[in-house]
Each structure stands twice: as C-alpha cells, then as structure tokens.
C-alpha positions in Angstrom: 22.8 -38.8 53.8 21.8 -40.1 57.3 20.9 -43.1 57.9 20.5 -44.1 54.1 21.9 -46.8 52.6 22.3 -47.6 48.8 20.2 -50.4 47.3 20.4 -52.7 44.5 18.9 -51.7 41.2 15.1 -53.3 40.4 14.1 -54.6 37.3 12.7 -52.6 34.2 9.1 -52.8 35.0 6.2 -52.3 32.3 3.0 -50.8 33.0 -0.4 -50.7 31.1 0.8 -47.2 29.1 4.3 -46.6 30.1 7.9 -48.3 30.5 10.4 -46.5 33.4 13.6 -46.0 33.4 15.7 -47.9 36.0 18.8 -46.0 37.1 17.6 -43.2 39.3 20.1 -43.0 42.3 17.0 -42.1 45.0 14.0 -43.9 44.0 11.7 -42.6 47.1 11.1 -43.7 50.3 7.5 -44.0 52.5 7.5 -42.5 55.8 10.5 -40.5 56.0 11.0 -37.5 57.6 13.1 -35.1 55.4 15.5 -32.2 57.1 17.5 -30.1 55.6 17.7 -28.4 51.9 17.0 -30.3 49.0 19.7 -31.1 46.6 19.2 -33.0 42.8 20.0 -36.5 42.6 23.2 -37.5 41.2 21.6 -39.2 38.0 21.6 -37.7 34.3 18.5 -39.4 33.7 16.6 -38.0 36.8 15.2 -34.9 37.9 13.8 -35.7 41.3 14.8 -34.1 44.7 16.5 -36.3 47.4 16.0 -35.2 50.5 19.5 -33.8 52.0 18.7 -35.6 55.4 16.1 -38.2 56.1 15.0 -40.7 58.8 14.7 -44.4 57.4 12.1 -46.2 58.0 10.5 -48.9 55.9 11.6 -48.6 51.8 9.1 -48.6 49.3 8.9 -51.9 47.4 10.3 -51.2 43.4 6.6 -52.2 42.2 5.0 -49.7 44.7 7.4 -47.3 42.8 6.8 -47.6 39.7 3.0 -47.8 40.4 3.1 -44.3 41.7 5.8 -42.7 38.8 2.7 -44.7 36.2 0.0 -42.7 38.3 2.2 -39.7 37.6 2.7 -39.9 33.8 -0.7 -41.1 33.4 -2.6 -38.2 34.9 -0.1 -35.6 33.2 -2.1 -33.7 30.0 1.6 -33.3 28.7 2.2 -36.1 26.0 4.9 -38.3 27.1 6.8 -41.1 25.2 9.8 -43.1 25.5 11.3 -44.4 21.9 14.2 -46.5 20.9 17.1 -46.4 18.8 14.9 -48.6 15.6 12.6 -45.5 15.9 9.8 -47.6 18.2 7.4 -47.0 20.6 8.6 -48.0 24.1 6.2 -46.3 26.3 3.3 -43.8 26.2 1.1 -42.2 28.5 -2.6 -42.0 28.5 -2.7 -38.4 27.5 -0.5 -39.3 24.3 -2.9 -42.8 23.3 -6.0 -40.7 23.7 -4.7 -37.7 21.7 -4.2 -40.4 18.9 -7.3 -42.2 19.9 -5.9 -45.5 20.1 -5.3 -48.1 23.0 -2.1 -48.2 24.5 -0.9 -51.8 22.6 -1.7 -50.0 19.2 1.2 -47.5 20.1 3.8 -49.8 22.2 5.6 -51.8 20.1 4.9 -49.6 16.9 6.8 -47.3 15.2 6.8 -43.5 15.2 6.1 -43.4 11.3 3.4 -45.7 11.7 1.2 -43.7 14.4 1.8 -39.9 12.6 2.6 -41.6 8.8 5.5 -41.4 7.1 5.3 -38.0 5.7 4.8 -36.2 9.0 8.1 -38.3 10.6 10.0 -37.9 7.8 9.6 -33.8 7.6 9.0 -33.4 11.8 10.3 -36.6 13.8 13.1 -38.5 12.7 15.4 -35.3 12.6 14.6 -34.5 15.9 14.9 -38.2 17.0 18.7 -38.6 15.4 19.3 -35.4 17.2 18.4 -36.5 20.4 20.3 -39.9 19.8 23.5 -38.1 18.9 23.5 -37.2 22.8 21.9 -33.5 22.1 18.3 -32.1 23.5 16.2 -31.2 21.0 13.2 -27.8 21.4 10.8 -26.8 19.0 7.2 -25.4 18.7 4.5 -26.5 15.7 1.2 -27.2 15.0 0.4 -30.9 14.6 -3.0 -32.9 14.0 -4.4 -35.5 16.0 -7.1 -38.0 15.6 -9.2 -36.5 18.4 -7.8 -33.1 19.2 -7.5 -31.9 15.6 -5.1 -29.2 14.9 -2.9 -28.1 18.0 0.1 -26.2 18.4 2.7 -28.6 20.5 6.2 -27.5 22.3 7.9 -30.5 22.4 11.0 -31.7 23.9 13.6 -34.6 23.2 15.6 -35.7 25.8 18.3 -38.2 25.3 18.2 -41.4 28.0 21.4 -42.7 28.7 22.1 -46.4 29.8 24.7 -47.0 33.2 27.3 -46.5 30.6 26.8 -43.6 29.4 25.0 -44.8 26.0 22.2 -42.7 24.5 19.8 -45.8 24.0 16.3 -43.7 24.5 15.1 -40.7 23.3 12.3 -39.0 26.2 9.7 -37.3 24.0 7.4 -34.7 26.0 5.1 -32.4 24.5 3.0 -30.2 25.9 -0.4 -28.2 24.4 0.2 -24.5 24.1 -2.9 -24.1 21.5 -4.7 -21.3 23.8 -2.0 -19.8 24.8 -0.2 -19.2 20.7 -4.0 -18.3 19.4 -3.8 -15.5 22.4 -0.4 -14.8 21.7 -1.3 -14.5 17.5 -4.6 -12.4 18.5 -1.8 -10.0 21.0 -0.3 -9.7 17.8 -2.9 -9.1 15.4 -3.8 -6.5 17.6 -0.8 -4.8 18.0 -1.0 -4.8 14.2 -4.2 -3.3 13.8 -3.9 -0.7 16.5 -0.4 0.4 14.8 -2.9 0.2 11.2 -4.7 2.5 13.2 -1.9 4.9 14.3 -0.5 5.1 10.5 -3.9 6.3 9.3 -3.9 8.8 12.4 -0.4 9.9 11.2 -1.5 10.1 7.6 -4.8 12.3 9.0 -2.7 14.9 10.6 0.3 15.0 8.6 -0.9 15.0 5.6 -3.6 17.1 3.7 -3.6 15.3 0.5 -7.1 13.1 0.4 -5.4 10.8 -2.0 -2.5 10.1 0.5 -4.9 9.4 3.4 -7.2 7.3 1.0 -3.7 5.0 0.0 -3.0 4.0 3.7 -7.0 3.5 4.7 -6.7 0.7 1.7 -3.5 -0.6 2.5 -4.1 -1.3 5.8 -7.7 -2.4 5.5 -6.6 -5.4 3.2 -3.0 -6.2 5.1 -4.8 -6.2 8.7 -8.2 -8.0 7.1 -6.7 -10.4 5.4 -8.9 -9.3 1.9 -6.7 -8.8 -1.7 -8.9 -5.6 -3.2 -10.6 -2.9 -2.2 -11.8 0.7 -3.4 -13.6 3.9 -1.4 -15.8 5.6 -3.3 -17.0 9.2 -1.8 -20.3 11.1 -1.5 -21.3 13.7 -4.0 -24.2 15.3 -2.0 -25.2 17.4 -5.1 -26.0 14.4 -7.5 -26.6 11.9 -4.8 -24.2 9.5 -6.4 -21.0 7.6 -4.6 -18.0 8.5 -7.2 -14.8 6.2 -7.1 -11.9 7.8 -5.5 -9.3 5.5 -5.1 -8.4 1.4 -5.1 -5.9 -1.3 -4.7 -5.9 -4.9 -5.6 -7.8 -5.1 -8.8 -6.1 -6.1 -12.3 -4.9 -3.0 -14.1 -7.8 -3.9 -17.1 -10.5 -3.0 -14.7 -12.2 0.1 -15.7 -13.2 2.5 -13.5 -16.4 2.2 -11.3 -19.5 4.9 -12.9 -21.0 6.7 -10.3 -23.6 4.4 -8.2 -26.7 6.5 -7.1 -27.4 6.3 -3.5 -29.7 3.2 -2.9 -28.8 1.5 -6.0 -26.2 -1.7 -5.7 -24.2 -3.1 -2.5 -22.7 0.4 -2.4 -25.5 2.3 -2.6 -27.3 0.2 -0.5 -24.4 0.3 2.7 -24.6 4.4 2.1 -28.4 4.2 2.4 -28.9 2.4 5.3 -25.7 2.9 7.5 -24.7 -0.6 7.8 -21.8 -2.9 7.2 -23.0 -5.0 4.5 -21.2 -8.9 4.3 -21.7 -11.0 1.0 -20.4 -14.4 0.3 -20.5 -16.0 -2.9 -20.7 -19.6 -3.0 -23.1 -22.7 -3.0 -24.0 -22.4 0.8 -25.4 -18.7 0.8 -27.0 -19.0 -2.7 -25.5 -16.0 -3.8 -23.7 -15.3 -6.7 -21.4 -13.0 -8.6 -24.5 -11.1 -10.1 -25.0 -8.9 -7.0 -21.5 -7.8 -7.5 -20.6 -4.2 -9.2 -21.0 -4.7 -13.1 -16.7 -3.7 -13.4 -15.5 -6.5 -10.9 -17.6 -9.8 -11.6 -14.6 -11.0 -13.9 -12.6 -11.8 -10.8 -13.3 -14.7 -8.9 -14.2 -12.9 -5.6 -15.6 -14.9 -2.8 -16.7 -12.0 -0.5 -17.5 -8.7 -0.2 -17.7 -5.9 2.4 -19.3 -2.4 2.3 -18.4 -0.4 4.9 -20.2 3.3 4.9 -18.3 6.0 6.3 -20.2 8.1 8.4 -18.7 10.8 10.4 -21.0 13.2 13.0 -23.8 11.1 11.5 -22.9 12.7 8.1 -22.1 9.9 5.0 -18.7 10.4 3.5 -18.6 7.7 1.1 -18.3 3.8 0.9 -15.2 1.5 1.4 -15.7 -1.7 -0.3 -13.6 -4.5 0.7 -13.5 -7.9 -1.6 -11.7 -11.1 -1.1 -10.8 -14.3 -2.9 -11.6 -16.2 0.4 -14.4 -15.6 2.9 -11.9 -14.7 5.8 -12.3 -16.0 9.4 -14.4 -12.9 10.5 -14.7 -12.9 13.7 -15.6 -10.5 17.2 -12.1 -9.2 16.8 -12.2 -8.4 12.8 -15.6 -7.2 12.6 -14.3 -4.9 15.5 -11.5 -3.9 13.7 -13.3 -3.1 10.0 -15.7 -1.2 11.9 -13.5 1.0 13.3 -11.2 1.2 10.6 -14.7 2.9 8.8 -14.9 5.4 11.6 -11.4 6.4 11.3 -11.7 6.9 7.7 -14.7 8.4 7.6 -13.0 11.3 9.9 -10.1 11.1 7.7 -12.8 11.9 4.8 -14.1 14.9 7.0 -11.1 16.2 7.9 -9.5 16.3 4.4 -13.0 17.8 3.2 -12.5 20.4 5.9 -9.1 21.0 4.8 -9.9 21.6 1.2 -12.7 23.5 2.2 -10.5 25.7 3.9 -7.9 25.9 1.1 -10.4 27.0 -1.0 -11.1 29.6 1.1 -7.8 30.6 1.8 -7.2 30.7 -1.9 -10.0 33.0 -2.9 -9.3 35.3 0.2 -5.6 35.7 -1.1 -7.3 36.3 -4.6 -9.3 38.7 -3.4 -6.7 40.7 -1.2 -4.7 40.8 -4.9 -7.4 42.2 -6.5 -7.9 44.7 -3.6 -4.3 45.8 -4.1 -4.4 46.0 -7.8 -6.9 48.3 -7.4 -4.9 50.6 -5.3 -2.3 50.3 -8.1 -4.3 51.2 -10.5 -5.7 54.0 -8.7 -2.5 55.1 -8.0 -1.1 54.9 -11.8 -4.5 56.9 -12.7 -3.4 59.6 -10.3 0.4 60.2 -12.2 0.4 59.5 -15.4 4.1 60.0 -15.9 4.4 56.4 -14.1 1.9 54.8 -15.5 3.0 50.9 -15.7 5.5 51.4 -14.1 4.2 49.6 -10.4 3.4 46.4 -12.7 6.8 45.9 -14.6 9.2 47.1 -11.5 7.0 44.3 -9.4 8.2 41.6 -12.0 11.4 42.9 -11.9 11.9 42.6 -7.7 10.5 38.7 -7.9 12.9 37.5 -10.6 15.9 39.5 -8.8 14.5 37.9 -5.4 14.3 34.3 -7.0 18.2 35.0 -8.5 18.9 36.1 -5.2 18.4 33.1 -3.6 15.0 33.9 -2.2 12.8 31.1 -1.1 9.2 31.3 -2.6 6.9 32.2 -0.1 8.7 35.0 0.8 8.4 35.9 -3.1 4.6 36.4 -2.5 5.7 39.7 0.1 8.1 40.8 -2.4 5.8 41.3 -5.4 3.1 42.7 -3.1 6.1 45.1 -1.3 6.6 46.2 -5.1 3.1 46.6 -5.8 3.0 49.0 -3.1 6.3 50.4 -2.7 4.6 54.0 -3.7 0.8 53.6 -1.7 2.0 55.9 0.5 2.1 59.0 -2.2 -1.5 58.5 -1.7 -1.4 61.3 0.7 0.4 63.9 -1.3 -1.5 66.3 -2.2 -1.9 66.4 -6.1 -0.8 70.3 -6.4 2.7 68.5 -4.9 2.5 64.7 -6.7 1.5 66.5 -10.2 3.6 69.6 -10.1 5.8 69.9 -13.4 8.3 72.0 -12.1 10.9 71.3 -9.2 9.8 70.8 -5.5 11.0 73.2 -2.8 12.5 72.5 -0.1 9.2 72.2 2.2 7.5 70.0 -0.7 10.5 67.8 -1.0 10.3 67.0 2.9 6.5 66.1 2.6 7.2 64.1 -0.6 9.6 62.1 1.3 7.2 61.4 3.9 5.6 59.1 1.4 7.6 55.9 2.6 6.2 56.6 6.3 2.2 57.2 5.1 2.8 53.8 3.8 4.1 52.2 6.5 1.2 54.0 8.6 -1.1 52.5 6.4 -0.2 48.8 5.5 0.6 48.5 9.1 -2.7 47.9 9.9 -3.3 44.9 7.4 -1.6 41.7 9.0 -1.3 40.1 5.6 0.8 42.5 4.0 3.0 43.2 7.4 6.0 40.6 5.9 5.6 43.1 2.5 6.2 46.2 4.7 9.9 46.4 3.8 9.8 47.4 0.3 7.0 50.3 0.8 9.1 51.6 3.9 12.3 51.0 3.0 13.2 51.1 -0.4 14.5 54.7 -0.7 17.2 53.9 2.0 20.8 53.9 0.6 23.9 51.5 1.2 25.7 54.7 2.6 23.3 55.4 5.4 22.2 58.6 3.2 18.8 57.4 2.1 15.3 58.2 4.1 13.2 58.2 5.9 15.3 56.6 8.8 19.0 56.6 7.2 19.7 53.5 7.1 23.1 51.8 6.4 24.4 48.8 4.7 22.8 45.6 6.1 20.8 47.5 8.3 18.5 47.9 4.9 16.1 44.5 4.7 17.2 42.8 1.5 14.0 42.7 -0.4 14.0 46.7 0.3 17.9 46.6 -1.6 16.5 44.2 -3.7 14.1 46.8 -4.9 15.9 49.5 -4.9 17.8 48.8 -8.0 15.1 47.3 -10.0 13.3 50.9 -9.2 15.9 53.1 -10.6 16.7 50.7 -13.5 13.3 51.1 -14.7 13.5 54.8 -14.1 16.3 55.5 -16.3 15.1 52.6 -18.7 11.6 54.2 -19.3 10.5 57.3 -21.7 9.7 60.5 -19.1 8.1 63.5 -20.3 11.3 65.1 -19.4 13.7 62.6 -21.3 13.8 59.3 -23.3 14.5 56.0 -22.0 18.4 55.5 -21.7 19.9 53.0 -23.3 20.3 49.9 -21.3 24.4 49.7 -21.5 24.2 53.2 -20.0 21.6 52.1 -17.4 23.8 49.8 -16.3 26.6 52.0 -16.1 25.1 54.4 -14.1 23.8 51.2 -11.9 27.4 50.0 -11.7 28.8 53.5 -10.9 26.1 53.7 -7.8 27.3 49.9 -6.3 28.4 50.8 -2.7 27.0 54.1 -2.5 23.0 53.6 -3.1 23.1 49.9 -4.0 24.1 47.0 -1.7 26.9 45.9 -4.1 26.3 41.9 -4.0 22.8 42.8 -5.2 24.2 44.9 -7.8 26.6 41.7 -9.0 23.8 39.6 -9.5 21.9 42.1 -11.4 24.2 42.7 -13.8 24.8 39.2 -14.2 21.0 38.3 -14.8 20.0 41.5 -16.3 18.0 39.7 -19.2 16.2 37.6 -17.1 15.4 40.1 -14.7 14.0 42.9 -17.1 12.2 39.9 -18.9 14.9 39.7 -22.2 14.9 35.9 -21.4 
C-alpha cells in the first residue's frame, strides 16, 4: 500500500447524536494523493474505499475523524441507529431524533420499546433485532408512524456489528423513506388495474351481445377498482321518460326492486337531467342525511353516493349509481377513472341497444322472408290439388331426419326452407302439363323434369335462400347416378338433397292419391328398404328406418 503504515486503534468516541464504531482498518487520511484502483477495506464492519496506492503525508487526528463520519450521519435523511445487545439505544442520527421529535439524550441511553412502545417492538423490532444478533442481516419494507412525519412507508435494514473477535455485539439499524416512491408505485398499480377494468368491459362490449353480461362487468369493476360495496344502472326509457332498474350488485338480497324514477325526480333523475356526476356524503360534516337517498336503500348504512349519467353521442342511456359504506379517498385519479368508466358504459349501453335493435330487425326480416315463402307454398298447393299438404308435412319430415342425422341447427333453417321449396320450380309448367290426368309423353316428361333447374334459376337470385338451394335442385338425383337433372352419383348428391329424397317418396306412397290409397306404412318401408343403394343413400335410409316414428311425427 505505499508508503502506509498501520496505526494503533483510537478510542470509541461519542458525539452529540451518534456513537462510531472503532475497528475500521483505513480510517482516512488528509492530503493524500490516491493512484491506482480502489479496492474495499479489509474490515466486516466497514464499507469504505482505501485507496490502492497513496502518498502519506500528515494523518488525520482520530477526533478530526470521527467529526467528519458525525457530519456524515448527521446530514443523511436515512434514519440511522446503533443498538445493543439489552435492546438500547447506542447512537442516532439527527434525521432519526427529529423523525421522533425528541432531543438526542431522550433516545441514547433508552430503549427501542420505549421510543416506538411496546406493542410496535414487540410485533416489528425485536424479531428483526434477535435476527440481526444471531449474526444474520435482516430487509424488510412497512409503513410506520412517527411523531412528526406521521405515517411513512420505511425500507429498513439490520446489520449485525461485530467486535475484533468476531462477536455480534451491535445491531446497525438504517432506514430509509420510500413514502413517494410506494404511493407512485400503488397509484402504477391502481392504474394498471383500472385500465385492465377498462379492457374487460371493452372485451365484454365486443364479445358479447347480451346487455345483461356487459351490465355484470360495468358493476363489478366499478366497485372492485372504486373501492364502493353496491351499486345498480338503471336505463332510459325515452317513451315514459322514466330511468328503469336494470341490473345491481352489493345490496342485501331483501332489497326490493327500484320503481321507475321519472327524469328530474331524485339523485337519479337529477344526474340524468343535468349531465353531471352527482357526489353525496352522509354524515354530520355535510349535513346531509339518508333521506335524499332512494326510498329502497335507506335501510343500509351508506355513507356515500355516486350518480354517474351515461351519455353516449350526447344521447342519455341511463344512470350508474355507485354507494359506499365509507366516503372513499376520491381523488384526481378516481374521479378520472368513474368518469370514464360512465363513458365506456354508456357506449356499452349504445352498442347493446344497437345490437338489439338490429336483432330485431333481423328477426322480423327472417319472419317476413317465411311468410313470403309460405305464400309461394301455398300458391303452389292451390295450383295441384292432388298434393295439397303435402310441401308442409314432407318439410317436417326433412328437419327431424336432418336433426337425427346429425345436422347442426342452423343449417336446419336451409333444410326446412329447401323442403318448402323443393317443387317452386313447377311454377313454370304449364298447367295443361302440371294438371294433366293422364300420362306425360315423352316431350312433357322432359319439360316436367326441368322443374328442378327453373328452381334453381329462380332461388338463385335470393342470397338468403342460396344454402337451401340443394333440396329444390337436387332432390330428384339418385344414389346410382340415374336421377336428374345432372345425374348425379353417390356422395356427389348434397346430403340435405338425400336427406330429402326419402322423406319425399315416403310421403308419396304414405298419402291417399286420386289414383290409389295411402300404403300401409310396413309396405312403405319396404319399398324404401328395397330402393337403399339404388335411389337412396343407404346410411340415410338406416337412420330412417330406425327413427321412423319420430320422423313422420308418431313420437
């Protein structure tokens, strides 16, 4: 090390707030010159740098020293403290006495249960201390309260202080204030909260059409993120000019359901009518009581209230109310939050209002495309008597086969209407051919079996019945390719089109014709049977027979 050389030890020395330790290897020296890297002292108790390389000149006297490590500690805003074994003060810095706000001879000499009490060491302290003695540091992070400081949030640190033989006779208490920098990391948090609140009512928005579904998460996360135990949304009925409850969380399953309020009328009425947030608190400081309250919740013990009105493209969609058993810390950030957590459900509201809206529609369009083609049925049965109900029942008929088939059931929606207009296209048949008693000729016969292509011409044009094309087109196609209009073979043949097929000639030779009576339905079946492989797909034909009753309607 140069030109050092070693000195003897100095005495303990006690200054006005703190007592040093003694047994630091490189104390410090004035005027050197330092070269080289730095390396730590040799010293458990010591985390200084000694110079690697120096240039002696004069050494600093011990008191000089310690003066300077006292300047130190003194002007540190970390808390530091140096206790013994019997659980006593030994030393403590300025920053630590005025925390406390006591002089430094009303904490030297004292012990540790005396300055926090005896509750506080017991539960905080004394473990950490007995840690520390066993020869272990000790970490940990909590909030404590001080005399002039009030509540903080402190990482503290025990270090254990070891005599020159190795004795753990100290423990080295430093703790540092990390208040701003835990109430930024909880507010990070509470943030990351509310925005992922935010995100599950997005999710619930597009994913989900169900009003009710979007209405649960809106009051789940408005009293998780807010802090507040009830709360209820109650939508806009612009026809009667009334909010009407919708949905609610938090209140005592004897609470009866909210009457309609009419707009203006009570805190509800009042937030719809005028556009604004409005905050109640009930208690002897605002003068307000429980009376101002909706008539079905002032039997519980609510402290505050919120009415939030839920406006989206300046249109009102209905009220949340929020209610609390404690007035909760409402600050920039919350106020923030609950307002746009009223903006995101009011779109919510809009959007599930749009989508209804448009279920609706959808619903009376599909009813009104049915009736169209049960008019076309019916128009058709008028023309030929000799089938007359026959569309109807063979249309039951191809669902319940479908559905035994395995079908899913949207696609069940294409089969009946296939069936309900599996014979549109004899539409263009002329009646002299469609009506003639007697046998077809050859030239009639080819233009009646055109039929299947004047409906394809025809429902082509509609996309809404383009999936039920199959059945109209197809349906006189055979398993053995011998069918029309295109001969088509086996699997080549969409199923709902074999599907139908033996449903159609089951009813045929079931039914009464002016030609013959109905054949009985063992003899139906035979015939059915005997046509498996040749007309019929024969895995359709299984099932059939198998379900007969519950096709035909039996069961």
């Amino acid at each position: 090390m140069g030109n050092s050389r070693e000195q003897p030890l100095p005495t303990p020395v006690t200054c006005a707030h703190l007592v040093l330790p003694i047994d630091c290897t490189t104390i410090g020296y004035r005027n050197a010159t330092a070269t080289g890297a730095c390396m730590p002292a040799s010293s458990d108790n010591c985390q200084m740098l000694a110079p690697q390389a120096y240039q002696e000149q004069d050494f600093l006297a011990p008191e000089e020293m310690w003066r300077r490590y006292e300047f130190i500690a003194n002007t540190s805003h970390d808390f530091m403290t140096l206790i013994n074994a019997d659980y006593v003060y030994e030393a403590a810095n300025r920053a630590y006495c005025a925390a406390h706000c006591k002089r430094a001879d009303e904490i030297i000499g004292r012990k540790v249960a005396d300055v926090w009490g005896q509750e506080v060491f017991n539960t905080f302290v004394k473990g950490a201390l007995d840690t520390c003695f066993s020869g272990r540091q000790v970490s940990y992070q909590g909030w404590f309260e001080f005399s002039t400081l009030g509540l903080r949030y402190m990482d503290v640190s025990y270090y254990p202080y070891r005599d020159s033989n190795g004795a753990v006779t100290h423990a080295v208490v430093v703790s540092r204030d990390v208040t701003a920098f835990k109430t930024a990391q909880d507010e990070a948090q509470r943030q990351v909260q509310r925005l992922a609140a935010l995100h599950d009512l997005d999710t619930a928005i597009i994913t989900s059409f169900d009003i009710r579904n979007v209405l649960n998460v809106l009051l789940e996360q408005a009293t998780r993120q807010l802090g507040l135990d009830a709360a209820d949304v109650l939508l806009y009925d612009a026809a009667s000019r009334t909010l009407r409850y919708a949905a609610g969380t938090g209140f005592p399953p004897s609470a009866e359901t909210p009457p309609p309020v009419p707009l203006g009328e009570g805190l509800a009425g009042r937030a719809a009518s005028t556009g604004e947030i409005i905050s109640i608190t009930f208690d002897s400081s605002t003068g307000r009581d429980q009376a101002e309250l909706p008539s079905w919740s002032r039997g519980e013990p609510f402290a505050a209230y919120y009415g939030v009105p839920l406006l989206a493209r300046g249109q009102l969609r209905g009220v949340l109310e929020l209610y609390g058993y404690r007035v909760p810390q409402a600050d920039v950030e919350w106020l923030r939050f609950l307002d746009t957590l009223g903006g995101q459900a009011a779109i919510a509201l809009e959007n599930a209002q749009l989508v209804q809206d448009l279920q609706t529609a959808n619903q009376e369009l599909i009813a009104a495309y049915d009736a169209t083609l049960e008019g076309w049925v019916r128009t058709l049965d008028m023309r030929d008597k000799e089938t007359e109900g026959h569309t109807q029942r063979v249309a039951a008929m191809a669902v319940a086969l479908a559905r035994a088939m395995g079908i899913d059931e949207p696609n069940l929606v294409h089969v009946r209407r296939g069936a309900l207009l599996h014979d549109i296209g004899k539409m263009a048949i002329p009646d002299s051919i469609l009506l003639k008693p007697g046998p077809l000729t050859p030239d009639e016969q080819r233009l009646m079996r055109k039929h299947p292509e004047y409906a394809y011409e025809l429902l082509s044009r509609f996309a809404f019945l383009r999936p039920a094309l199959d059945i109209p087109y197809c349906h006189h196609e055979k398993w053995d390719g011998s069918g029309y209009p295109r001969g088509l073979k086996g699997e080549e043949i969409p199923l709902n089109a074999r599907i139908f097929a033996v449903v159609d000639v089951w009813d045929a030779l079931s039914s009464n014709r002016p030609y013959r009576s109905a054949l009985p339905h063992e003899e139906a079946c035979r015939i059915i049977r005997q046509q498996s492989g040749t007309h019929f797909d024969p895995a359709v034909v299984e099932v059939f027979l198998r379900a007969r009753d519950e096709v035909i309607g039996l069961e």
